[in-house]
C-alpha positions as CSV (number, residue, x, y, z in Angstrom):
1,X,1.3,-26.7,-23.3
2,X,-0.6,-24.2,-25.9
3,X,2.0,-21.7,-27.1
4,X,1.1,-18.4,-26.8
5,X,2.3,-14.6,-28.6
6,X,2.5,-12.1,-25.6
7,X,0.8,-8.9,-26.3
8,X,3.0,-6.7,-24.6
9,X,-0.2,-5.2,-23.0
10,X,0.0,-4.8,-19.2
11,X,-2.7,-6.9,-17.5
12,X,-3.6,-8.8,-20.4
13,X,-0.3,-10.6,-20.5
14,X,-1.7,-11.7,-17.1
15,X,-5.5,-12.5,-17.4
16,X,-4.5,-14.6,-20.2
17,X,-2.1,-16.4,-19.0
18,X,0.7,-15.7,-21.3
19,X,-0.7,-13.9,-24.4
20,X,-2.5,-14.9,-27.5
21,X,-2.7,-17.9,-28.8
22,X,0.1,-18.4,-30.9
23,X,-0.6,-19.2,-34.6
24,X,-4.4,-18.8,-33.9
25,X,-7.4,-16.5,-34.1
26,X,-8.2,-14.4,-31.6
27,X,-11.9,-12.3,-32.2
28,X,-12.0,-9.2,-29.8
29,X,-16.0,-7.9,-30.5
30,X,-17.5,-4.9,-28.6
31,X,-19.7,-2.2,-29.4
32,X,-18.5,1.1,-30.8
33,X,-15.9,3.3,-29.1
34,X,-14.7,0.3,-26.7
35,X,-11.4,0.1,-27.5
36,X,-10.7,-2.8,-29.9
37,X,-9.1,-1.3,-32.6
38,X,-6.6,0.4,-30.6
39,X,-5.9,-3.1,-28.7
40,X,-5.3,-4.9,-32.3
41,X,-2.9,-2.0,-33.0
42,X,-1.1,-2.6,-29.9
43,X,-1.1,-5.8,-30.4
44,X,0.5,-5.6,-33.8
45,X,3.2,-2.6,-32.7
46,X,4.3,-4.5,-29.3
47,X,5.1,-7.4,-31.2
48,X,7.3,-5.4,-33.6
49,X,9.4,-3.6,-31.0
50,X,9.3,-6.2,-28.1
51,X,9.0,-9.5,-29.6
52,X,10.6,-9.2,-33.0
53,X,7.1,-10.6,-35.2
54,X,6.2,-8.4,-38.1
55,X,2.8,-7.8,-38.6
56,X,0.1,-6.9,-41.2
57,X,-3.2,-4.8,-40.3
58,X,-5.3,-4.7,-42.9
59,X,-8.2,-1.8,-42.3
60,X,-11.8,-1.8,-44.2
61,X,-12.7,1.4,-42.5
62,X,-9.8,3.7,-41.7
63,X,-7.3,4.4,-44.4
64,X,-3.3,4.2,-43.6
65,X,-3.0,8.5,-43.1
66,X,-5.8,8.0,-40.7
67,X,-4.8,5.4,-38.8
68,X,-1.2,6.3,-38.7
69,X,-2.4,10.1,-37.1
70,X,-4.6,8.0,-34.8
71,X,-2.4,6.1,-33.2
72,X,0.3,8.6,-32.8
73,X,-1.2,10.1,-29.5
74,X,-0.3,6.9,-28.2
75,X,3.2,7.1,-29.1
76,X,3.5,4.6,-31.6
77,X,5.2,5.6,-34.9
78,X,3.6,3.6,-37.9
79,X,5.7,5.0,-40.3
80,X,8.6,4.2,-39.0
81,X,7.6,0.8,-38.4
82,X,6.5,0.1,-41.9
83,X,9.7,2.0,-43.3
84,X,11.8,-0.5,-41.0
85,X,9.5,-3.3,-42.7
86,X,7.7,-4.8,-39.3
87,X,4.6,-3.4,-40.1
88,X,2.6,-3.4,-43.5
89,X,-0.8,-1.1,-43.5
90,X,-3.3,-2.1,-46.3
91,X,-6.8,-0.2,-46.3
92,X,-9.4,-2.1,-48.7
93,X,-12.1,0.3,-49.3
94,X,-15.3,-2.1,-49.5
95,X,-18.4,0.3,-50.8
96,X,-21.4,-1.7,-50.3
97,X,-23.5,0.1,-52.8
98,X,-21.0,-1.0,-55.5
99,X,-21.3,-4.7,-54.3
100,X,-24.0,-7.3,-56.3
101,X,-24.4,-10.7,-55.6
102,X,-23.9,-12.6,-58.6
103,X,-23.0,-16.2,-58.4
104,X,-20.9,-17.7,-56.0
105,X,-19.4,-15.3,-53.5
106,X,-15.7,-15.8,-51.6
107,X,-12.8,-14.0,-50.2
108,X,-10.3,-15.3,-52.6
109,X,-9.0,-11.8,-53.8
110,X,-8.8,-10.9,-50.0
111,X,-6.6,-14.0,-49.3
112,X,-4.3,-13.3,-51.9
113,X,-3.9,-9.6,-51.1
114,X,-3.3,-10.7,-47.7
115,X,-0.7,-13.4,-48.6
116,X,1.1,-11.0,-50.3
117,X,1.7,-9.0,-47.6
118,X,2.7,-11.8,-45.3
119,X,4.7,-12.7,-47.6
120,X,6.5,-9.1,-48.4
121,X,7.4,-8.6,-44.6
122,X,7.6,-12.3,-43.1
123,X,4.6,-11.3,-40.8
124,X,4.0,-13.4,-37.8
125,X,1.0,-11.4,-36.5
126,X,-2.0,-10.7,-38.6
127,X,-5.2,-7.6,-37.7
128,X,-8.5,-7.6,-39.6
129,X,-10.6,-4.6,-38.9
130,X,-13.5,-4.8,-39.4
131,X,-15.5,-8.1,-40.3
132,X,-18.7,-5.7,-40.5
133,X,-17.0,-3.7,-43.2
134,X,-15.8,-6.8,-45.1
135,X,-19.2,-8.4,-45.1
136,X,-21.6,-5.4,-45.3
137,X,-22.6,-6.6,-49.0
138,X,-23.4,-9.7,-48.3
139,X,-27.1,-10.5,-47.3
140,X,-26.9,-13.9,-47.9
141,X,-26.3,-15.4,-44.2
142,X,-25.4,-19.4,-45.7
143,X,-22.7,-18.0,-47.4
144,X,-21.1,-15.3,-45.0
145,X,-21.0,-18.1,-42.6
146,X,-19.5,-20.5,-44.7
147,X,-17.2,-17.7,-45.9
148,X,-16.3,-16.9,-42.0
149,X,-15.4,-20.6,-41.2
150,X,-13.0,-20.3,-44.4
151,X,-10.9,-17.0,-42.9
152,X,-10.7,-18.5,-39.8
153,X,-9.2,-21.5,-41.3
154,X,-7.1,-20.1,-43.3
155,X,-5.5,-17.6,-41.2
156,X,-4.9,-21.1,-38.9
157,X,-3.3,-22.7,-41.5
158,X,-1.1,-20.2,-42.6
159,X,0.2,-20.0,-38.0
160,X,-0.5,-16.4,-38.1
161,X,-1.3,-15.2,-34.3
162,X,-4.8,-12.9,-35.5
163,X,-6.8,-10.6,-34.3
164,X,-9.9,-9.8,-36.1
165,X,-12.4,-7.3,-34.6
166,X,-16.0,-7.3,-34.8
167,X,-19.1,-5.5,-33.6
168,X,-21.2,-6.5,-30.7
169,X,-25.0,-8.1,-31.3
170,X,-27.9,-6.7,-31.1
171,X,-29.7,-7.7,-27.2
172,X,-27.7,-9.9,-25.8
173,X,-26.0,-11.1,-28.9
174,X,-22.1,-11.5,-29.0
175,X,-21.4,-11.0,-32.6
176,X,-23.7,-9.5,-35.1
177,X,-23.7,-12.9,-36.9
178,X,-23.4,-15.3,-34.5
179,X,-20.9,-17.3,-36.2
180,X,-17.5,-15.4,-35.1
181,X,-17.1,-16.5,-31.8
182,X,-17.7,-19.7,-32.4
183,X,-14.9,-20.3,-34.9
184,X,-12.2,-18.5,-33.0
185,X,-10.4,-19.8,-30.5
186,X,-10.1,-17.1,-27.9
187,X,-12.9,-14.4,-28.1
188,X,-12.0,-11.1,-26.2
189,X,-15.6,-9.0,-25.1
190,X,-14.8,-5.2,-24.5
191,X,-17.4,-3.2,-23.3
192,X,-18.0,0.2,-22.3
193,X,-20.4,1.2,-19.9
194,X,-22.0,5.0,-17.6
195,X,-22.5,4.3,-14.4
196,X,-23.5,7.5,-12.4
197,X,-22.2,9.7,-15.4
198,X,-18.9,8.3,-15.2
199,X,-17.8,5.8,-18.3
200,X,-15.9,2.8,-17.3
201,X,-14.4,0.3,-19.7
202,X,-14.0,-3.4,-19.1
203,X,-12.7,-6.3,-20.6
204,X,-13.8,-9.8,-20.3
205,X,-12.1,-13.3,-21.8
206,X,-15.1,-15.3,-22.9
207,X,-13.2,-17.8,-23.8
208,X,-9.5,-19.5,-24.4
209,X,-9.6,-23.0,-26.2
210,X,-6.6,-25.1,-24.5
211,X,-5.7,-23.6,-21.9
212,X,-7.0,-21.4,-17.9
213,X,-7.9,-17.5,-17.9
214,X,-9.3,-15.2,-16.2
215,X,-13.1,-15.1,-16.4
216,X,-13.9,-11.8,-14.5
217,X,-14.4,-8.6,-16.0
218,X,-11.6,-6.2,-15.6
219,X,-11.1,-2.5,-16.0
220,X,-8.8,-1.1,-18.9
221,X,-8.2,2.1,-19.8
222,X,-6.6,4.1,-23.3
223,X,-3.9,6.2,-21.9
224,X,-1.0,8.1,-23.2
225,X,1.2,5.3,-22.7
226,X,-1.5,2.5,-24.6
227,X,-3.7,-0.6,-23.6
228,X,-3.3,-1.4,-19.9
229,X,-5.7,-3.9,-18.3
230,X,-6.0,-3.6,-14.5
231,X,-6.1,-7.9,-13.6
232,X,-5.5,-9.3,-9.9
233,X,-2.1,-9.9,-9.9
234,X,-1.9,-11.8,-6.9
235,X,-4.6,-14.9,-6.8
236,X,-2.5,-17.3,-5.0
237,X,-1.4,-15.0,-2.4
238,X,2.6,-15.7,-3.4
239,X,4.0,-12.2,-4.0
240,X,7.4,-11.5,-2.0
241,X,8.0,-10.4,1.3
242,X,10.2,-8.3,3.1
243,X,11.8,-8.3,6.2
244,X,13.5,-4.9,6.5
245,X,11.9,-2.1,8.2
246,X,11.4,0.9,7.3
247,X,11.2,4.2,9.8
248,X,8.5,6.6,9.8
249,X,10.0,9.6,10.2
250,X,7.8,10.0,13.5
251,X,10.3,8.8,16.3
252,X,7.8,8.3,18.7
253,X,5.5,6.5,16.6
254,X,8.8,3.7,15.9
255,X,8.7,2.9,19.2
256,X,5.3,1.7,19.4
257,X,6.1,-0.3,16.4
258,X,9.0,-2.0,17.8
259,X,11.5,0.6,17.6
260,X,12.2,-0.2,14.3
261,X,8.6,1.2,11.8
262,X,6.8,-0.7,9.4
263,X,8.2,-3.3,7.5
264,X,9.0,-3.0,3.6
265,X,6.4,-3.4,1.2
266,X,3.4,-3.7,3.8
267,X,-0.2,-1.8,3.8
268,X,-0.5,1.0,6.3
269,X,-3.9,1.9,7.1
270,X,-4.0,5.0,8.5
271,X,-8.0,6.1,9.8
272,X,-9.9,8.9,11.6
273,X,-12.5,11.7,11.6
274,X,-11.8,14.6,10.3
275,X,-8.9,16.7,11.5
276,X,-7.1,13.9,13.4
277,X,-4.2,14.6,11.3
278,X,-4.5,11.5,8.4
279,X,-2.4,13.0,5.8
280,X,-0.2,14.6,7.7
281,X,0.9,11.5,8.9
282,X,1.0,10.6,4.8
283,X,2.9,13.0,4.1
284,X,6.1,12.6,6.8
285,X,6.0,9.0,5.7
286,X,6.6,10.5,2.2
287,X,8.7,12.9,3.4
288,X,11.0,10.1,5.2
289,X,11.3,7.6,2.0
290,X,12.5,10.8,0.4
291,X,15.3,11.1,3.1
292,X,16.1,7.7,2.2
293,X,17.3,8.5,-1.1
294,X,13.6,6.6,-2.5
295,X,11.0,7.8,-4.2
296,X,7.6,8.1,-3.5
297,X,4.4,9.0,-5.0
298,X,1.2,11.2,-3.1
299,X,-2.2,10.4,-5.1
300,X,-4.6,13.3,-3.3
301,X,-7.8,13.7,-4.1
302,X,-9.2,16.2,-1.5
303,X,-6.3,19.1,-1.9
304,X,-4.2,20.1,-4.9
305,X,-0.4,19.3,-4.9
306,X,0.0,23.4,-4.2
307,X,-2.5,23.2,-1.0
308,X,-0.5,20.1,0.3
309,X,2.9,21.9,-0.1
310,X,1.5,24.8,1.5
311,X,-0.2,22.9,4.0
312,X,2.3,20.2,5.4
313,X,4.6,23.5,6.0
314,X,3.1,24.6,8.7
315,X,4.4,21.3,10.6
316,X,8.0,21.4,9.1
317,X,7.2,19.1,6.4
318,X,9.1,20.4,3.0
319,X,7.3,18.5,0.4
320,X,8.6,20.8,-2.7
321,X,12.2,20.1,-2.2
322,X,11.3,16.9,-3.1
323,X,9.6,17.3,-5.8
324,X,12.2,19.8,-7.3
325,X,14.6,16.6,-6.4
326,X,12.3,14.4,-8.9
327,X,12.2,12.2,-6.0
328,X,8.4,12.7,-5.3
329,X,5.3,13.4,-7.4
330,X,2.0,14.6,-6.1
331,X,-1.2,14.0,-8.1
332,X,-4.5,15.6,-7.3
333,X,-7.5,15.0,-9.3
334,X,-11.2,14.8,-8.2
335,X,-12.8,11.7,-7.6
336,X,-15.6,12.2,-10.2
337,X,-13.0,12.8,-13.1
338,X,-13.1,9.1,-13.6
339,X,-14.8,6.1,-12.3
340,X,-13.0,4.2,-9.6
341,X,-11.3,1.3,-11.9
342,X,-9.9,4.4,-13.8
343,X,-8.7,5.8,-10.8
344,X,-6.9,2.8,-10.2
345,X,-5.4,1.9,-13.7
346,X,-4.0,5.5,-13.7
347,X,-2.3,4.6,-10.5
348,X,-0.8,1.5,-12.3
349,X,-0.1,3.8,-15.2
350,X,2.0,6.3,-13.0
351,X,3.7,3.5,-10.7
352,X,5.3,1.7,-13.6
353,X,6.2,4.8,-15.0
354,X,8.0,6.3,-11.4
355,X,8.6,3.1,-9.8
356,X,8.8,4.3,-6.6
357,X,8.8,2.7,-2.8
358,X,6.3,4.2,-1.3
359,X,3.2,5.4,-2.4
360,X,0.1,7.1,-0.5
361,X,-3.1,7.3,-1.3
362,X,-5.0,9.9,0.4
363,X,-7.9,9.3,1.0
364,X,-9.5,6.0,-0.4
365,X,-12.8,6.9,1.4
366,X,-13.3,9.6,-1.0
367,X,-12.7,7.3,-4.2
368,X,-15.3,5.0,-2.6
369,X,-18.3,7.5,-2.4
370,X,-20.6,6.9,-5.4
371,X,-20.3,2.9,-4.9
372,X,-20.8,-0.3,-2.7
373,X,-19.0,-2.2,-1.1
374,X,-19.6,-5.2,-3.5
375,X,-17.8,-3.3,-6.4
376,X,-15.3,-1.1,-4.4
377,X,-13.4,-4.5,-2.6
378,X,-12.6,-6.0,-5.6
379,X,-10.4,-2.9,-7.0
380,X,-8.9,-2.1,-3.5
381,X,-7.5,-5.4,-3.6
382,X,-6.1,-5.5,-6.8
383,X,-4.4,-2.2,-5.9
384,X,-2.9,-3.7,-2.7
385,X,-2.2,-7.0,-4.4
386,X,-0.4,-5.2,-7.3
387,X,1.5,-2.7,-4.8
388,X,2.9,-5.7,-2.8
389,X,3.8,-7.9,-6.0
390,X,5.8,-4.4,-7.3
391,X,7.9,-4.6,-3.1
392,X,6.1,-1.1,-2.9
393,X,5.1,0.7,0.9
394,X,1.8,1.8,0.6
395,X,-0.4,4.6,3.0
396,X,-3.7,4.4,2.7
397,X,-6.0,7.2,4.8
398,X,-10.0,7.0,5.2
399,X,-12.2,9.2,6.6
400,X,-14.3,7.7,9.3
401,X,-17.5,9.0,11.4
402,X,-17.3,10.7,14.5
403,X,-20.2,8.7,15.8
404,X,-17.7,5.6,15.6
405,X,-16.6,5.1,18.8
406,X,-15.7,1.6,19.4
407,X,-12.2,0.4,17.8
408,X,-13.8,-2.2,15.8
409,X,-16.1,-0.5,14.2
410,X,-13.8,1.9,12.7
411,X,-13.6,0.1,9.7
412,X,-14.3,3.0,7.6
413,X,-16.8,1.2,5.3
414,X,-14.5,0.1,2.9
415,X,-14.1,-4.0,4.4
416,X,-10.2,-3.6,3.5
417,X,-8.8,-2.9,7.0
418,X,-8.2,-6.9,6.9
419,X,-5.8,-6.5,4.2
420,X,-4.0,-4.2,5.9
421,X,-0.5,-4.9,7.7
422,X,-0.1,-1.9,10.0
423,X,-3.8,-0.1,11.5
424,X,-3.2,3.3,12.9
425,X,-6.4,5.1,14.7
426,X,-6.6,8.7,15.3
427,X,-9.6,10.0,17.7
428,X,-10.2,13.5,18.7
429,X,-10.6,13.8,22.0
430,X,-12.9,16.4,23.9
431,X,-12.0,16.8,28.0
432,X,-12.3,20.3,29.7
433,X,-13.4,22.5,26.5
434,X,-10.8,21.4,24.5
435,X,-10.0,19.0,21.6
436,X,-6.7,17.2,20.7
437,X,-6.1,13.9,19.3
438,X,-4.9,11.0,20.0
439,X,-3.1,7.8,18.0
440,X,-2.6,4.0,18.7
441,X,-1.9,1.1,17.0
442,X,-4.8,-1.2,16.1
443,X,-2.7,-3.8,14.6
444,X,0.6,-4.3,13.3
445,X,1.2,-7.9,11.5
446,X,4.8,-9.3,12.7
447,X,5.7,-7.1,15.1
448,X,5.4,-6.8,18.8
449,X,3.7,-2.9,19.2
450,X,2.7,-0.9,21.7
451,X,-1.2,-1.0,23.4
452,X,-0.7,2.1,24.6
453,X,-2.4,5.6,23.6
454,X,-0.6,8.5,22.8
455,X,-1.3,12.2,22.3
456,X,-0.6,13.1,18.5
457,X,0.9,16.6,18.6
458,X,1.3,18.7,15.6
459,X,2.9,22.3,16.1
460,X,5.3,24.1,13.8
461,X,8.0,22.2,14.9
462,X,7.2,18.9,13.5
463,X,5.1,15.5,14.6
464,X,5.3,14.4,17.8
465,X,3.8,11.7,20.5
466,X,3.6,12.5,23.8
467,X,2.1,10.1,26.8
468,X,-1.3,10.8,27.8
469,X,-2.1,10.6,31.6
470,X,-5.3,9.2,32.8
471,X,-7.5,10.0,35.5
472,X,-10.1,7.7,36.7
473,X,-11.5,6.3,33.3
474,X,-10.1,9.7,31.4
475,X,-7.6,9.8,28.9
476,X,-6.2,13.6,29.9
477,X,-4.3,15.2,27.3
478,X,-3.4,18.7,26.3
479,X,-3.9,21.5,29.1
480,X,-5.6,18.8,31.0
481,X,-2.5,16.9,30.8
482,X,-0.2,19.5,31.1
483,X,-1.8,20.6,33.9
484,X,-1.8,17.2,35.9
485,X,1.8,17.2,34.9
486,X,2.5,20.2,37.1
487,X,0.3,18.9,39.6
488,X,2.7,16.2,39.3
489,X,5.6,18.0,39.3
490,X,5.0,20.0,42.5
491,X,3.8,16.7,44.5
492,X,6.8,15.6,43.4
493,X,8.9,18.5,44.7
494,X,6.7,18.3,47.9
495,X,7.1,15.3,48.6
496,X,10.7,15.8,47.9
497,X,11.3,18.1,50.2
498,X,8.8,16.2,53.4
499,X,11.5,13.3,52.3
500,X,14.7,15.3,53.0
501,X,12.9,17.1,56.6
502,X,12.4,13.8,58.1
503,X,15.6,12.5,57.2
504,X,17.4,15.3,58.9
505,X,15.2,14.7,61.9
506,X,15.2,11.1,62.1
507,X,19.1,11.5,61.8
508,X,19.2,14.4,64.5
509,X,17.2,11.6,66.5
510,X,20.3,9.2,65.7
511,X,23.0,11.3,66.9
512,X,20.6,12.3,70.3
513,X,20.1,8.2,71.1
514,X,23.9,7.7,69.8
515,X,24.8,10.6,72.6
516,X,23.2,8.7,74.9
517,X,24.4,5.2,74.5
518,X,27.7,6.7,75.0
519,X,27.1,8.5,77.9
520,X,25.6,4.9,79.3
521,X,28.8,2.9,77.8
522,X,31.1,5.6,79.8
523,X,28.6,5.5,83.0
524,X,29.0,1.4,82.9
525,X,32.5,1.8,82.4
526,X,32.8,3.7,85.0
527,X,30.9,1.5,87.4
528,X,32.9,-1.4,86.4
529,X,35.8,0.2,86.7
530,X,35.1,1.1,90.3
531,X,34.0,-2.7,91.2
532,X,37.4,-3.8,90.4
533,X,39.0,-1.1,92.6
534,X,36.8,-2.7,95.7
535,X,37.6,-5.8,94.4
536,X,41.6,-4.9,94.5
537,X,41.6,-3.7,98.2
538,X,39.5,-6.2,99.4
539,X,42.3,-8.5,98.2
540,X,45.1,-6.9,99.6
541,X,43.2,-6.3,103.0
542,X,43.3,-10.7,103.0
543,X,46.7,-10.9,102.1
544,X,48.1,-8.9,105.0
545,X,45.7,-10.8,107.0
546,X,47.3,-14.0,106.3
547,X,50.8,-12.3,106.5
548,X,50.7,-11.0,110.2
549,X,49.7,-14.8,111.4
550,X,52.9,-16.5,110.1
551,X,55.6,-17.9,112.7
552,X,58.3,-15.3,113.6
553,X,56.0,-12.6,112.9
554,X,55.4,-9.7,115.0
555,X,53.6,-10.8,118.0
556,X,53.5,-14.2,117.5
557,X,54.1,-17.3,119.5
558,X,56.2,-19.9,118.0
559,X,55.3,-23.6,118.7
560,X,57.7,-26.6,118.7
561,X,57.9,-29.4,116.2
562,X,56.1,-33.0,118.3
């Protein structure tokens, strides 16, 4: 396997597959203002701190003071580093006007100044900016290349891992001479480019002799913390999964998810017109990971972190207590202050930086705008992809049209409700001159949930569900409902009431037939009782019959035995 040199640079690290090629040239070209001097310098200071590899950089445009006072807004100390020996700064001043052509020209002096800085610090990593600058005296094109071929070798032979920037062609041209990226072994295009007056910059990887890397273009942006490249993170689909759940903070809205919430580190999609109450169901899921003990971070990009404390109040959710906790940040910018890539990179930036557990963006829709579908996919995904791979819980709101009325067209234009683990739709619904909303789960991945619609209720007392009734093909809900709950209610108590009448009637009816049966029980007695009395005398009237015509008796005769 080709060895590599990481660069320490988040995202490139990734798109290349490990770094650099190790003990080779790399050539990063691009036109002015792109970016690659201050990715050779972060390439030279990462491996200093990180990796343990000196390095020499070796300017023909920026002195040491100057580059040194450049650099520092990034927070890398050159001095230091060059006190502590790990990085050596040599500026060669190369005057054009001062240059003739007079026999055979080389770059002999330049290899033996560099050598000697190698040499002085044991440097593994080796920057040349610019070739422009080096060769701006030189009009003869056979020898420059042949001069070109002879750095590249030589830096080879010497295994020092190089950068060496140069400046984009003219048209469609790579290099200004052509030559460069044909002689190095990796060749890095950075590009800056205004689309809708918003500057994006990207990064490509032309090419990478011996080994796979990413061939897309891919955001970066300069930030306060250096060179970050936003790559997919996820192309084989293999980050981790988790099977813990986490509770909303919405009781209610558990126990259409099982009883139990969202599992860890899923996508909640959270979509509606406006008004159905998107962030505010954000911001209790914020609010409940802050509960937990975990922290969480609220990217807003309609209201300012004031407006959203203020806000989320007036239904009982206390956002600044968090953030006085340092268990929360809020940030608010506008969507135009940056292209969408940038947006997204600065979300990297800040979840690295925090690493919290949940994270909300609210709402996506309004990143999304100013572009299509074609370019805003690719970024969403990247975000999710890199949210999931980090075991983070992510919210997502989007604004959708009120003219949207079947479920499955609510996709909210962005084609990422797919992605998505958990789908919550809110509706506003208008019955009887009023307006109140309404939630239901569209989908929830792993989980048995609930079909059923509920009445999203937000009052100063908090969040809450409540069943909706129906009448015919009606969903009723607020005074409507409220009012066929009374209706309800007093049926009920009605009916109640009819219940317990014929009950005491049908047993006032019980004891009247019970009367009677034992009226009929003592009447039969009776008779019986006065059958066997007949039936006695009748008896005895025989028996003295039989008495009075035995021999000897009264009035008898008395016959002789024959």
């Amino acid at each position: 396997m080709l060895p590599k040199a990481r660069t320490g640079i988040d995202g490139l690290d990734e798109i290349t597959g490990g770094g650099l090629p190790a003990g080779r040239p790399t050539l990063v070209c691009g036109s002015a203002g792109c970016g690659k001097t201050m990715l050779a310098m972060e390439f030279l200071v990462r491996g200093a701190t990180q990796y343990g590899e000196p390095g020499v950089f070796m300017t023909f445009e920026e002195n040491a003071a100057e580059l040194t006072a450049n650099v520092r807004s990034l927070g890398f100390d050159l001095d230091e580093l060059a006190a502590a020996k790990m990085i050596a700064l040599d500026h060669v001043h190369v005057e054009r006007s001062e240059i003739e052509e007079a026999g055979d020209y080389d770059l002999e002096g330049l290899f033996i100044r560099l050598g000697h800085a190698i040499d002085t610090i044991g440097a593994k990593r080796v920057v040349l900016d610019t070739l422009e600058a080096l060769f701006a005296g030189l009009p003869n094109h056979a020898i420059l290349r042949a001069e070109l071929r002879r750095l590249f070798r030589w830096l080879k032979d010497r295994g020092m891992t190089a950068i060496i920037t140069g400046e984009k062609g003219d048209g469609n041209a790579i290099t200004r001479h052509g030559l460069e990226e044909y002689v190095a072994d990796c060749v890095i295009i950075l590009d800056q480019r205004i689309k809708e007056q918003i500057s994006t910059r990207r990064l490509r990887v032309l090419k990478y002799r011996g080994t796979a890397h990413g061939m897309n273009e891919y955001p970066f942006l300069i930030g306060e913390h250096g060179f970050s490249v936003l790559p997919i993170t996820s192309l084989q689909l293999d980050h981790p999964v988790s099977a813990e759940r986490v509770p909303t903070g919405i009781a209610r809205l558990d126990e259409m998810l099982e009883g139990e919430g969202v599992f860890r580190a899923s996508s909640v999609f959270v979509t509606g017109s406006a008004g159905t109450g998107k962030s505010s169901i954000a911001a209790k899921l914020v609010e409940a990971a802050c509960q937990r003990g975990e922290r969480a971070l609220f990217f807003a990009y309609e209201e300012s972190a004031a407006q959203i404390i203020r806000n989320m109040l007036s239904i009982n959710i206390d956002l600044a207590t968090w953030v006085k906790k340092g268990l929360l940040q809020i940030h608010s910018s506008r969507p135009t202050l940056y292209g969408l890539e940038q947006h997204l990179v600065m979300m990297h930036e800040s979840v690295n930086a925090f690493r919290p557990t949940m994270v909300a963006v609210d709402p996506i829709s309004n990143l999304t705008l100013a572009y299509d579908d074609a370019d805003v996919n690719p970024t969403l995904m990247r975000l999710i992809d890199f949210l999931k791979q980090k075991q983070i819980t992510a919210v997502f709101t989007s604004l959708t049209s009120e003219a949207m009325v079947e479920p499955m067209q609510e996709n909210s234009q962005l084609g990422v409700s797919s992605l998505m683990d958990t789908w919550l739709l809110l509706r506003n619904v208008e019955y009887s001159g009023e307006r109140n909303r309404t939630i239901f789960v569209l989908k929830s991945r792993g989980m048995a949930h609930s079909n059923q619609v509920r009445e999203f209720v937000l009052s100063d007392a908090g969040i809450d569900l409540v069943d909706v009734h129906l009448s015919g093909d009606r969903v009723l809900t607020g005074r409507a409902r409220i009012a066929q709950e009374e209706d309800e209610r007093v049926a009920l108590s009605t009916g109640h009431a009819d219940h317990l009448r014929t009950l005491r009637q049908l047993e006032s009816k019980q004891k009247t037939i019970e009367a009677q049966i034992a009226a009929l029980q003592a009447e039969s007695e009776a008779v019986h009782l006065a059958i066997g009395q007949e039936s006695v005398r009748a008896a005895d009237q025989q028996i003295l019959a039989g008495t009075k015509r035995q021999p000897g008796g009264a009035g008898g005769t008395q016959r002789k035995p024959v």
